[in-house]
FILUM-732083 format. One line per 3 residues: number of its first residue (from 1); their letters; for each residue x, y negated, z negated of C-alpha. Coordinates in steps of 0.5 Angstrom, whole numbers, padded with zeros to 4 digits, m for minus. Example, Ala and Ser with C-alpha at 12.3 -4.5 7.8 and 13.67 -1.06 7.14 Angstrom:
<marvexs>
1> AS> 0025:0009:m0016  0027:0002:m0014
</marvexs>
This chain:
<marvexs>
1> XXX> 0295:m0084:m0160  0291:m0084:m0166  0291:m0091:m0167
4> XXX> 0289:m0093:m0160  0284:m0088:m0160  0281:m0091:m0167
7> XXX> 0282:m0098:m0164  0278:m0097:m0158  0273:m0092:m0161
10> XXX> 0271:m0097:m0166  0270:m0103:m0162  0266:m0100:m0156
13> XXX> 0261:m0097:m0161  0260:m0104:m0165  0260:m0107:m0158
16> XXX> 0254:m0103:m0156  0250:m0103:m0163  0251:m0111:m0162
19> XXX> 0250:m0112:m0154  0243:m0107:m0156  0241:m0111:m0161
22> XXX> 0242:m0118:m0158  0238:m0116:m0152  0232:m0115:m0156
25> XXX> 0233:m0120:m0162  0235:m0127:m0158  0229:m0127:m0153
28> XXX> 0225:m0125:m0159  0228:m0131:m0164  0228:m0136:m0157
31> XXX> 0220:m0135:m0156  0218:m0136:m0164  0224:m0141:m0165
34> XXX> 0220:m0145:m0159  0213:m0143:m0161  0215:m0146:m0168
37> XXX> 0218:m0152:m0165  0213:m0154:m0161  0208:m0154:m0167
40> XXX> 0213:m0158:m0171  0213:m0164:m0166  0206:m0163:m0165
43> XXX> 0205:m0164:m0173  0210:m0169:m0174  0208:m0174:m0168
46> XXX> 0201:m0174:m0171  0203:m0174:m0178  0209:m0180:m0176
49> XXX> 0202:m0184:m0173  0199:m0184:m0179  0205:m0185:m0183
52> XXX> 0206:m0192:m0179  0199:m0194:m0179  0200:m0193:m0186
55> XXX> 0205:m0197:m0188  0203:m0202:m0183  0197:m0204:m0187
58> XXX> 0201:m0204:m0194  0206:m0208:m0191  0202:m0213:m0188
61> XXX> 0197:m0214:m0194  0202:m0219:m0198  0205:m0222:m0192
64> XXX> 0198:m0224:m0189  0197:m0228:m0195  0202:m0232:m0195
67> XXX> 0203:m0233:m0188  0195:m0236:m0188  0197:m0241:m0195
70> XXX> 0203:m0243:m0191  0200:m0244:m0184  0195:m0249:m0188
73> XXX> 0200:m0252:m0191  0204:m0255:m0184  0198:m0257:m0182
76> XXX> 0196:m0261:m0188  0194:m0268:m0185  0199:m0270:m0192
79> XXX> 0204:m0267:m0191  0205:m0268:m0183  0204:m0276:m0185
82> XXX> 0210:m0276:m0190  0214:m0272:m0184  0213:m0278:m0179
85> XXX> 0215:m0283:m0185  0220:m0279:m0190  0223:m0284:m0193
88> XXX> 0215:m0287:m0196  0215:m0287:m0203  0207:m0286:m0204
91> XXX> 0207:m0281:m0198  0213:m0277:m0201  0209:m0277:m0208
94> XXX> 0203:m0274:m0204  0207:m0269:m0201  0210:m0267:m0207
97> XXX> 0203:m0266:m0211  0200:m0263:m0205  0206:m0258:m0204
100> XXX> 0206:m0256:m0211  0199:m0254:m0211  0200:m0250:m0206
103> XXX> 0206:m0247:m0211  0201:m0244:m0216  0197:m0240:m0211
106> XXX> 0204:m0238:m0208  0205:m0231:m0210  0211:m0233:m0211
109> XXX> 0210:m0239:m0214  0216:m0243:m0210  0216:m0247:m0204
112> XXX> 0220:m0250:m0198  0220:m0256:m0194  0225:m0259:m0189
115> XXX> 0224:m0265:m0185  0227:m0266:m0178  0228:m0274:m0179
118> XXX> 0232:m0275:m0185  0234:m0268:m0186  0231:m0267:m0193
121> XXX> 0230:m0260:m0196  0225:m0259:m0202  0225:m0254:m0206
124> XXX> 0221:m0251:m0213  0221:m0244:m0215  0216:m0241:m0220
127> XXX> 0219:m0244:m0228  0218:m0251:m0224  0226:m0252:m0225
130> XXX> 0226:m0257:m0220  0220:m0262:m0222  0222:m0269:m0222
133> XXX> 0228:m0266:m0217  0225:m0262:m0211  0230:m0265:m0207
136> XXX> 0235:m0261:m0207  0240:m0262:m0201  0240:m0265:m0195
139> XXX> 0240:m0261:m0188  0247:m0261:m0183  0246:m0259:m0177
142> XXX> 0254:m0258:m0177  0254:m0253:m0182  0253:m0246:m0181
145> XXX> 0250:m0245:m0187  0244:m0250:m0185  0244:m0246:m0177
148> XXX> 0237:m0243:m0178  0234:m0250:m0180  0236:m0252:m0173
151> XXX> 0236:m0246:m0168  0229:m0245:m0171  0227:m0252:m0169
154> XXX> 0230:m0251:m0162  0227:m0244:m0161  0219:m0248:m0163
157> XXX> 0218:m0242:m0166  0211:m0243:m0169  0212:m0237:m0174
160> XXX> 0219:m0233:m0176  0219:m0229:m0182  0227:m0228:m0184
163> XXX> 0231:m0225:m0189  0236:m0230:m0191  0241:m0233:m0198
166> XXX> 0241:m0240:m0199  0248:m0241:m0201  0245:m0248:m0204
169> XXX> 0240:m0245:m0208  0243:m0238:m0210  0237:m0234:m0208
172> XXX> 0236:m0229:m0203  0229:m0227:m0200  0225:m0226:m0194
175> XXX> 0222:m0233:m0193  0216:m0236:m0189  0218:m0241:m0185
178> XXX> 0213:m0245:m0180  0213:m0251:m0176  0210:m0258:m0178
181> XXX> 0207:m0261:m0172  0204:m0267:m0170  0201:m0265:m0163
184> XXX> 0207:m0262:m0159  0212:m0266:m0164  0216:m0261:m0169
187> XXX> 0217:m0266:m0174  0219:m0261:m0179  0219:m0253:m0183
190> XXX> 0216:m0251:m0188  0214:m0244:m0192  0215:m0240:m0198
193> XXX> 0219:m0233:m0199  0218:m0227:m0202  0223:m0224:m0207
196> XXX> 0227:m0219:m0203  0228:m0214:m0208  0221:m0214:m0212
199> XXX> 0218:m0214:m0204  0222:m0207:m0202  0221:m0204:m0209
202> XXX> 0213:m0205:m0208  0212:m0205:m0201  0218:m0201:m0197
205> XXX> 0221:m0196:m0202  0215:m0191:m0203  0219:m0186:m0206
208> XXX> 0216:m0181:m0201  0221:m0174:m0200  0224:m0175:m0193
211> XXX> 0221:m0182:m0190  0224:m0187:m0190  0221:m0195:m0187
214> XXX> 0224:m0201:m0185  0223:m0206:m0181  0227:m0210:m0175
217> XXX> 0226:m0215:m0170  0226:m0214:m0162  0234:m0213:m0162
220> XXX> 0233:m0208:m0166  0236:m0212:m0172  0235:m0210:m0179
223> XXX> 0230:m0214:m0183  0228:m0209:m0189  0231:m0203:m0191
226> XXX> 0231:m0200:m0198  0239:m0201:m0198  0240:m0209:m0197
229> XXX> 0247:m0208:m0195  0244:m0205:m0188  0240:m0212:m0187
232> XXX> 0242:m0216:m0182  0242:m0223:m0186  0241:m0230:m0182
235> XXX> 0239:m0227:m0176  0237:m0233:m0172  0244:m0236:m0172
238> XXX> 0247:m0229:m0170  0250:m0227:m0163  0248:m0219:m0162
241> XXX> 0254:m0216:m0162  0255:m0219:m0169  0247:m0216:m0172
244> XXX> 0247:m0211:m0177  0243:m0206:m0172  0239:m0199:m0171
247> XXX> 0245:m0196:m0170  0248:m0197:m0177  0243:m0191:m0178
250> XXX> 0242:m0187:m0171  0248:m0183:m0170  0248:m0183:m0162
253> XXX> 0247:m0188:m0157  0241:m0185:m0153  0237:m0185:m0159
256> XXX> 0238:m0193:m0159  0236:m0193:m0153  0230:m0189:m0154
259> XXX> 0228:m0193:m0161  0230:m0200:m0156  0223:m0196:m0150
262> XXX> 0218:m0195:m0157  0219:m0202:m0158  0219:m0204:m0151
265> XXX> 0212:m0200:m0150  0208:m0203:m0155  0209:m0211:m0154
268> XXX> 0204:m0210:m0149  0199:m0207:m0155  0196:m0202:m0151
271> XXX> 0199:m0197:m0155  0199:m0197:m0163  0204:m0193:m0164
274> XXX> 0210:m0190:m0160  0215:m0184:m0163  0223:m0182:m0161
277> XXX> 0226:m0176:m0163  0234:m0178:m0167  0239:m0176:m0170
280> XXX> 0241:m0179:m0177  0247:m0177:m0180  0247:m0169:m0177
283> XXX> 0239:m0169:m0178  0233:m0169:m0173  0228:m0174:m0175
286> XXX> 0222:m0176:m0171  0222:m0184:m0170  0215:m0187:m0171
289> XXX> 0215:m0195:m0168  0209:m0200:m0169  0209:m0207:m0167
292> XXX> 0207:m0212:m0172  0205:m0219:m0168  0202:m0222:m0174
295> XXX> 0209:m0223:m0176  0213:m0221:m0170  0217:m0215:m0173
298> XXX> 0216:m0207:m0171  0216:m0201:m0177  0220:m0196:m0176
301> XXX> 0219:m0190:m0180  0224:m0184:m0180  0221:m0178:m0182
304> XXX> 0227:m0172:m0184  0223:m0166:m0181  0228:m0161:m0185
307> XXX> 0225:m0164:m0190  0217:m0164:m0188  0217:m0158:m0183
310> XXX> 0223:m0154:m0185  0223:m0148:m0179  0225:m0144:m0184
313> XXX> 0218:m0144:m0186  0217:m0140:m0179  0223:m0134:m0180
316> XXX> 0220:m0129:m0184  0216:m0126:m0180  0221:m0126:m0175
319> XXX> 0227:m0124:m0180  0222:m0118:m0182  0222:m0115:m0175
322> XXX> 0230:m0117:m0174  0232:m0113:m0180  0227:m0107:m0177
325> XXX> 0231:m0106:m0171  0237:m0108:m0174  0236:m0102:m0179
328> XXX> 0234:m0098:m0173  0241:m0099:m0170  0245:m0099:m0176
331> XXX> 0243:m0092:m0177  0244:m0090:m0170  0252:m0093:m0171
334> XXX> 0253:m0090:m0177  0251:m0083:m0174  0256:m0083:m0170
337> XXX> 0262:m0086:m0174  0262:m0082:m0179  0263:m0075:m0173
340> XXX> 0267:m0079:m0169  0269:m0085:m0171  0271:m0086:m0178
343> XXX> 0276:m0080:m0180  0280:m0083:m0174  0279:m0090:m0177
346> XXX> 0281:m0089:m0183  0288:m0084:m0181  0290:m0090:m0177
349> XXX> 0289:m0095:m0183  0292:m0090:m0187  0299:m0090:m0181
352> XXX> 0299:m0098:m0182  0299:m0097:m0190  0304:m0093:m0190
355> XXX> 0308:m0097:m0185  0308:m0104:m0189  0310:m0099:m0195
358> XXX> 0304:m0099:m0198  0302:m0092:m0202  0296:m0090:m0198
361> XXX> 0289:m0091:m0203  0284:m0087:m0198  0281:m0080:m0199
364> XXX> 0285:m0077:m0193  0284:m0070:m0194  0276:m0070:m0195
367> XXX> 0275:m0073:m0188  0273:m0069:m0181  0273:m0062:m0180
370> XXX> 0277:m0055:m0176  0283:m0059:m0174  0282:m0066:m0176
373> XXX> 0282:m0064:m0182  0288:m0060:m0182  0291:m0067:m0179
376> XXX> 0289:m0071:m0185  0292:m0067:m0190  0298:m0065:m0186
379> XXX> 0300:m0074:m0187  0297:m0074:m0194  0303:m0070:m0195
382> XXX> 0307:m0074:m0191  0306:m0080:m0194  0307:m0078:m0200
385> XXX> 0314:m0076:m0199  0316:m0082:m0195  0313:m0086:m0201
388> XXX> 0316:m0083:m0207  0323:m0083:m0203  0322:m0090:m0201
391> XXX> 0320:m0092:m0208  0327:m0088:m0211  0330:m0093:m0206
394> XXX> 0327:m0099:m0208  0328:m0098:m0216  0335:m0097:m0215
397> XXX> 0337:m0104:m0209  0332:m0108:m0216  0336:m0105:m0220
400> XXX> 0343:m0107:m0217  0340:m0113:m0215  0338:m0115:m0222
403> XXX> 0345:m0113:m0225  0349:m0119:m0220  0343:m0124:m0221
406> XXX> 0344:m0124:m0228  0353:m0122:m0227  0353:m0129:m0222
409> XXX> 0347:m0134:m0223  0345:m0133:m0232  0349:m0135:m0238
412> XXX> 0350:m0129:m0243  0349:m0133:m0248  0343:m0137:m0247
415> XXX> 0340:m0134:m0241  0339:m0140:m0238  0341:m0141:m0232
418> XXX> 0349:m0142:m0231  0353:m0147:m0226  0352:m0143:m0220
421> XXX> 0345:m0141:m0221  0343:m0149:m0222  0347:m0150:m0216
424> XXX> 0342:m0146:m0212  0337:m0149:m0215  0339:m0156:m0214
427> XXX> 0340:m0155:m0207  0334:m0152:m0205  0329:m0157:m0209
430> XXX> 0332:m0162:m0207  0331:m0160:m0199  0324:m0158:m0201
433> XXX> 0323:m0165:m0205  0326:m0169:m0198  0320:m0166:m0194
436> XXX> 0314:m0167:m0199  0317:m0175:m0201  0317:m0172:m0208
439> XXX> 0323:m0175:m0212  0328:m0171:m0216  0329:m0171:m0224
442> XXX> 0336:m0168:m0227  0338:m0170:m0234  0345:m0169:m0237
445> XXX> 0345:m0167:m0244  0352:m0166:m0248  0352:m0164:m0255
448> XXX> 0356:m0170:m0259  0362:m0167:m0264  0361:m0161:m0262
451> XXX> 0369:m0159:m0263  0367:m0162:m0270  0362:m0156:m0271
454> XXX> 0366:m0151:m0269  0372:m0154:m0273  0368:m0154:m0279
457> XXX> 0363:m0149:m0279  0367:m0144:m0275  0366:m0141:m0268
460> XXX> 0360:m0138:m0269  0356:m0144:m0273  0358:m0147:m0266
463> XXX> 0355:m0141:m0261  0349:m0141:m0265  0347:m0149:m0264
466> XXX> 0349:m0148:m0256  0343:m0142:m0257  0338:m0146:m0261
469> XXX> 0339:m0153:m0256  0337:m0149:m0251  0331:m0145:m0254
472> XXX> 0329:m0153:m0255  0330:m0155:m0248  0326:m0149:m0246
475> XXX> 0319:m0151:m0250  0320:m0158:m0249  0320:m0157:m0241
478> XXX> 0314:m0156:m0236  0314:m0148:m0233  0317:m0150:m0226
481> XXX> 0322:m0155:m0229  0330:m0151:m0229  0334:m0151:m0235
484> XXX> 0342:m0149:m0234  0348:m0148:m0239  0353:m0153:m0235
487> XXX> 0359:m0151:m0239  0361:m0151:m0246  0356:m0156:m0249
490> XXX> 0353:m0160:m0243  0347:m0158:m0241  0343:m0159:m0234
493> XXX> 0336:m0160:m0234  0333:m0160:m0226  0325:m0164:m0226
496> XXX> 0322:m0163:m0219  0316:m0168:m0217  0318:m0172:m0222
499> XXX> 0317:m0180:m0224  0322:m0184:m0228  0316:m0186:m0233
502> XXX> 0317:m0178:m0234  0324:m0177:m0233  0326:m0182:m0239
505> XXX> 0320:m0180:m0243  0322:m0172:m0243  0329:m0175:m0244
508> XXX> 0328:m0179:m0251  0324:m0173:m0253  0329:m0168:m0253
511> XXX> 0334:m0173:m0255  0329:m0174:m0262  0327:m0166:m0262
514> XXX> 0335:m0164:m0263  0336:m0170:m0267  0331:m0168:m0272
517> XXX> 0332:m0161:m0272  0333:m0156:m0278  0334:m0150:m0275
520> XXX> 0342:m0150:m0276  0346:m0148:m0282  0352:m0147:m0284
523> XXX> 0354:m0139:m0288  0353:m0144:m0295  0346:m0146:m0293
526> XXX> 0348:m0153:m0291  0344:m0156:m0285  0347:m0158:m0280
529> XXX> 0345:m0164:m0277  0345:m0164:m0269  0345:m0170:m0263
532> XXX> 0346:m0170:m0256  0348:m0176:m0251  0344:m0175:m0245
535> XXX> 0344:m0178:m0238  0338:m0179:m0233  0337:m0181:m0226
538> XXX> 0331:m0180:m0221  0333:m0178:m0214  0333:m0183:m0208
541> XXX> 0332:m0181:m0201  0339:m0182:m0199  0341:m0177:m0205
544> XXX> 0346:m0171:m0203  0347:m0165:m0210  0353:m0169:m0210
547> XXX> 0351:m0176:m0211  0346:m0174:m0216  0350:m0170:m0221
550> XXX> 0355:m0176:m0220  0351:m0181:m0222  0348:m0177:m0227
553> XXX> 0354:m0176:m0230  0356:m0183:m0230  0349:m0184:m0234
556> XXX> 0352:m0180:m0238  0359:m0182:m0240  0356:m0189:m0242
559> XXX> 0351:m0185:m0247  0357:m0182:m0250  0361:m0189:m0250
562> XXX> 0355:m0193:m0253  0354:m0190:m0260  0352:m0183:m0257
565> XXX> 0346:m0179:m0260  0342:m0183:m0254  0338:m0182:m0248
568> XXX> 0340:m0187:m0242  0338:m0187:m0235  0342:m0190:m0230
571> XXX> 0343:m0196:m0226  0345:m0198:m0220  0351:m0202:m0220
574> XXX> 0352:m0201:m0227  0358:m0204:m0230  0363:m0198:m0234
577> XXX> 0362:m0200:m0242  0368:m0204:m0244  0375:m0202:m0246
</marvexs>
């Protein structure tokens, strides 16, 4: 009755206390979390507009430039000339000094020309590596690597602007490319770039806490992003589905598609900027989007509003009158557990304390008044009886148990475990082993001429080199590694999640340890001098107890039969040592 009084009580009261303040803290919460909301978006979409035109003015300022110098040079009358007639020695050399003296004005000091006629591709770069050379290669409409060349001449795009590596040249960059025409013949490309990284270090990475800028084209495809592993190189010569795309960043379909509208809305320029509420790895972020028709790409600027506008900034005053009515509510519960609840609470903890055998820690007697307190001191006294009496019992059973432990699994002499003891062992290690995938060492060890020591130096002498190899064993293996005096002189060392890297490194170990050990002497004085022939194996997963101490002990035997005082690890298939 007391523990169904305690657990009905208890719970029905903190209900109560949190049903109260739920009904008054959540339409609090909701009405100030949405008033903060609706400020956030407010403040961020203006901010994102001003953000987006920002970055559209100092992205446009030095592509402008080299869009303009680039568009003078396709429709100069020397190098639409030498387009028609490509294999004229005079206009070849016209064409040449007149693309490098666009070169010098270049901000990159480098320009390209392709010619759709011959296919030459010229090309020199800011050191004039190229001069005397600028034909580097010529253009095959077969290979992939020339695509962009002839997709481009296909679309009669006037103007693209893509970031692309020639594989001949060895250098990526975000390259210029306009048309050479002759009235409405395209006769050739023509064009300069600008170095990828120094482009992104200077004009798209502004370092700005919680913005983040890049540029895609009308797919949605990646052109510019502070990570070039997301660009999507070589975009004119790729199908979509195969186009790095906003999606590496949004982490839902629907912001794609919301992204994809912004962009659609603004090719009709009515609007300058559009904005999309996305999520970019867990994290809510405004989307700004603006067109930029001069080189036919759009802006998108993802700002982190946790970063900018963190909502936290808004909870002060609303945890302030949280933790007043909570305060409120806390001490009318506490009111009313101390009188009714908590004295039958603790009695109940106490019940349970008591049945799991544990001695009761609780100040009992102190709690309730009249009856209640009788009832508390009446079952301390209880307790305490029922625990003297059952720790009495429990010494005892340790005891005993203790005694036929050490009787049946502990060798009295090294205190090690015996053969039995290790057996158990074996076994359930080698089931854990099974399970887990680990593998199973075991080391055989044998005390070389050890009749010879008892012979010699008495019975004695012999014990103590059974007690001084065991002590070496012990400090050489790892805390849950197990050791066993097998019989006699052999010993049986059990190595769990082990490798054969470990197991021969801990065998030749305690095989050098033993053989240079002084710690044995005679009753003369005499050092007695001490070796061991060892044997090794790592269990595989067809193992049984059986067939590792078999093949432990055959690892063994050719220890001894080879010159003894050595470790040897088995092997499969090893033939016996000859006769």
């Amino acid at each position: 009755m007391l523990q169904l009084a305690a657990m009905n009580l208890r719970p029905r009261f903190l209900l109560t206390t949190a049903l109260f303040f739920v009904i008054v803290a959540v339409p609090s919460w909701l009405a100030v979390r949405s008033m903060a909301e609706s400020i956030v978006e407010k403040w961020a979409v203006r901010y994102a507009e001003k953000q987006v035109l920002y970055d559209k003015s100092r992205t446009l300022q030095p592509i402008l430039r080299e869009v303009a110098l680039t568009r003078q040079l396709a429709n100069s009358s020397v190098i639409r000339q030498w387009a028609q007639q490509p294999s004229n020695p005079t206009l070849t050399q016209n064409a040449i000094n007149e693309l490098e003296s666009y070169r010098q004005n270049f901000h990159d000091k480098s320009y390209f020309a392709g010619l759709l006629k011959s296919g030459a591709y010229f090309h020199n770069n800011a050191s004039n590596e190229y001069a005397g050379k600028e034909l580097r290669y010529v253009l095959n409409p077969n290979a992939a690597k020339d695509a962009w060349f002839f997709d481009l001449i296909r679309q009669k795009r006037e103007l693209h602007i893509n970031v692309n590596p020639d594989l001949d040249l060895g250098i990526t960059k975000l390259w210029i490319d306009v048309l050479i025409r002759d009235g409405d013949e395209i006769l050739g490309m023509t064009g300069t770039g600008l170095d990828l990284t120094n482009f992104i270090n200077t004009v798209v990475e502004e370092n700005l806490p919680g913005v983040t800028s890049l540029f895609v084209d009308h797919a949605g495809a990646i052109q510019i992003h502070r990570n070039q592993k997301l660009i999507d190189f070589g975009t004119v010569s790729k199908a979509t589905s195969q186009k790095k795309t906003l999606r590496l960043l949004l982490d839902r379909d629907e912001d794609l598609t919301a992204v994809l509208a912004a962009m659609k809305s603004l090719e009709s320029q009515e609007e300058t900027v559009a904005t999309a509420f996305v999520e970019v790895d867990g994290k809510r972020h405004l989307a700004g989007v603006t067109y930029l028709p001069e080189i036919d790409w759009y802006e998108v600027t993802l700002l982190d509003l946790d970063v900018l506008l963190p909502l936290s900034e808004f909870t002060g005053l609303v945890l302030l009158y949280a933790l007043t009515l909570l305060g409120l509510l806390a001490l009318f519960n506490i009111a009313l557990s101390r009188d009714v609840v908590m004295p039958l609470a603790r009695l109940n903890q106490a019940m349970a304390q008591v049945e799991t055998g544990s001695s009761t820690q609780i100040a009992l007697d102190t709690l309730g008044t009249g009856e209640v307190n009788q009832l508390m001191q009446r079952f301390v006294r209880m307790s305490q009886a029922v625990m003297e009496s059952r720790r009495d019992l429990e010494a005892k059973v340790q005891e005993r148990t203790a005694a036929l432990e050490r009787l049946t699994k502990i060798d009295p002499m090294t205190e090690l475990l015996n053969r039995r003891g290790m057996l158990e062992r074996l076994e359930s290690e080698l089931q854990r082993t099974m399970r887990e995938a680990n593998h199973l060492g075991i080391l055989w060890l044998d005390l070389d001429e050890f009749k010879d020591i008892n012979d010699h130096f008495g019975h004695a002498t012999g014990d103590q080199a059974i007690k001084t190899i065991a002590s070496l064993i012990r400090q050489a293996v790892r805390p849950y590694d197990a050791v066993s005096r097998w019989g006699g002189d052999e010993f049986l060392v059990m190595l769990p999640n082990a490798t054969q890297l470990y197991l021969d490194a801990l065998g030749e170990r305690l095989r050098a340890d033993i053989a240079n050990c002084r710690k044995l002497t005679a009753d003369s004085g005499e050092v007695i001098a001490m070796s061991v022939s060892i044997g090794g194996y790592l269990q595989t997963s067809d193992d049984t107890i059986d067939t590792m101490l078999e093949r432990g002990d055959q690892a063994l035997f050719r220890a001894k039969a080879l010159q003894r005082n050595i470790y040897v690890a088995y092997e499969a298939k090893t033939p016996g040592p000859a006769q």
